[in-house]
N, C-alpha and C positions, 0 to 999 in steps of 0.2 A: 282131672290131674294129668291123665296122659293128652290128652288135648295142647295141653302149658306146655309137657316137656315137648311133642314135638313141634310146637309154634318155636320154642325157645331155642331149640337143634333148626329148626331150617332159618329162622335168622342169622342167628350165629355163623351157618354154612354160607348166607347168601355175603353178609358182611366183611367172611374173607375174603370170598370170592373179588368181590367188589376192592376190595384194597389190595388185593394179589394184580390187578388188571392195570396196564403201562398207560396211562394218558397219553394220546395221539395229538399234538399239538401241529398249527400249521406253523411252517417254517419261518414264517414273520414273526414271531412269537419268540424266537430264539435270544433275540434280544441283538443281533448281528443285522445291521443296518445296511448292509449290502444287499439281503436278504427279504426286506422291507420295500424297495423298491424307492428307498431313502437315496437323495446323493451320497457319497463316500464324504466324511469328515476331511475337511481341510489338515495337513500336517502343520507341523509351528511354523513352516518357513510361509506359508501361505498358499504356496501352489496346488492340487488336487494330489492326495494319497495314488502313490499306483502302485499296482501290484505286484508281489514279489516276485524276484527272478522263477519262471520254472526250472524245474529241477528235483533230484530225489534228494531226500534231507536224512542223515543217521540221529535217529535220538540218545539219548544217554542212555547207557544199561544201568537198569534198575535191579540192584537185589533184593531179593523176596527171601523169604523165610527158605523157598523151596527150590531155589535157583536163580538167575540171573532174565531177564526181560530187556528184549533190544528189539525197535523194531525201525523202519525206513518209511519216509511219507514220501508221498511222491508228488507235488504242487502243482497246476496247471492252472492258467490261467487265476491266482489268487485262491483256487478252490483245493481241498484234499482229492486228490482222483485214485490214488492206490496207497496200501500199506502191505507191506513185505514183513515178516517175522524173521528176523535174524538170529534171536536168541527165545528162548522158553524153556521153563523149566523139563528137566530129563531127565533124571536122574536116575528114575526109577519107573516102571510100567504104569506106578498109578500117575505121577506128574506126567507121562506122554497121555495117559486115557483124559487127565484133566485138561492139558493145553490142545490136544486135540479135539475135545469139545467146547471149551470157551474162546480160542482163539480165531475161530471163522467167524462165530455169533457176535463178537468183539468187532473184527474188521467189517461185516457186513454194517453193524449199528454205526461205525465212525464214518465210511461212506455214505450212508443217508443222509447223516449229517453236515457230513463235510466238516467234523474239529470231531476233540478229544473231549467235549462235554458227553458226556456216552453211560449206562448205565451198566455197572459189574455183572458178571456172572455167575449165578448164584451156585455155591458149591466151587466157584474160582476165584475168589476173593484177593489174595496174594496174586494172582497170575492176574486180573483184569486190574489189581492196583497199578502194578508194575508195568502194563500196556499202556494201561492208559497217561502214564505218568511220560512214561519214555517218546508215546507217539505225541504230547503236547510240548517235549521240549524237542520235538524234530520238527514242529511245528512252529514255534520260537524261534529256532533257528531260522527257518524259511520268512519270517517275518507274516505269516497269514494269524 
């Protein structure tokens, strides 16, 4: 009997474990065809897509439960190369303790990336919606 229960405690441990862990995918996988090694899809008019003007882009501010999210993308060459936090929630000591711990872990994952396909931060749910919403429509903006 105690045999069962701790086979049935270290599964259970190992099978969160195992679903707690972020899939490492390579970057051709992202489903972004520039990234593939694919040509760039032709635009309607027929001539080859190029890429959008560089430059830094303002996203819209996002209200969240716990303040407002704004952030600036910064486009180079068609790719994300920086993001700037304009806005984050403050309010109060815990919304700075929160934005200041999801919003570097936030821009470091969108840079890897290069988009706003990105995964929240756990414990910053409201503030990694609000980034991530804001830095896709700076994105949008930029045409990438």
């Amino acid at each position: 009997m105690r045999r069962a229960v701790l086979t049935a405690a270290s599964t259970t441990a190992l099978v969160v474990l195992l679903l707690s862990l972020k899939p490492h995918q390579p970057a051709g996988l992202t489903g972004d065809p520039s990234q593939v090694g694919a040509a760039p899809a032709p635009s309607p008019s027929g001539s080859p897509r190029r890429h959008p003007a560089d430059g830094t882009y303002t996203g819209a501010p996002i209200s969240t439960r716990y303040g407002d999210v704004q952030v600036a993308a910064t486009v180079t060459a068609g790719r994300l190369t920086a993001v700037k936090v304009l806005r984050a929630p403050s309010e109060n000591g815990r919304d700075r303790e929160i934005a200041a711990y999801a919003v570097p872990r936030l821009t470091q994952e969108a840079l890897s990336v290069h988009s706003a396909r990105i995964d929240a931060v756990s414990g910053a749910s409201y503030t990694s919606e609000g980034y991530i919403r804001s830095l896709q429509s700076a994105l949008d903006r930029a045409g990438v």
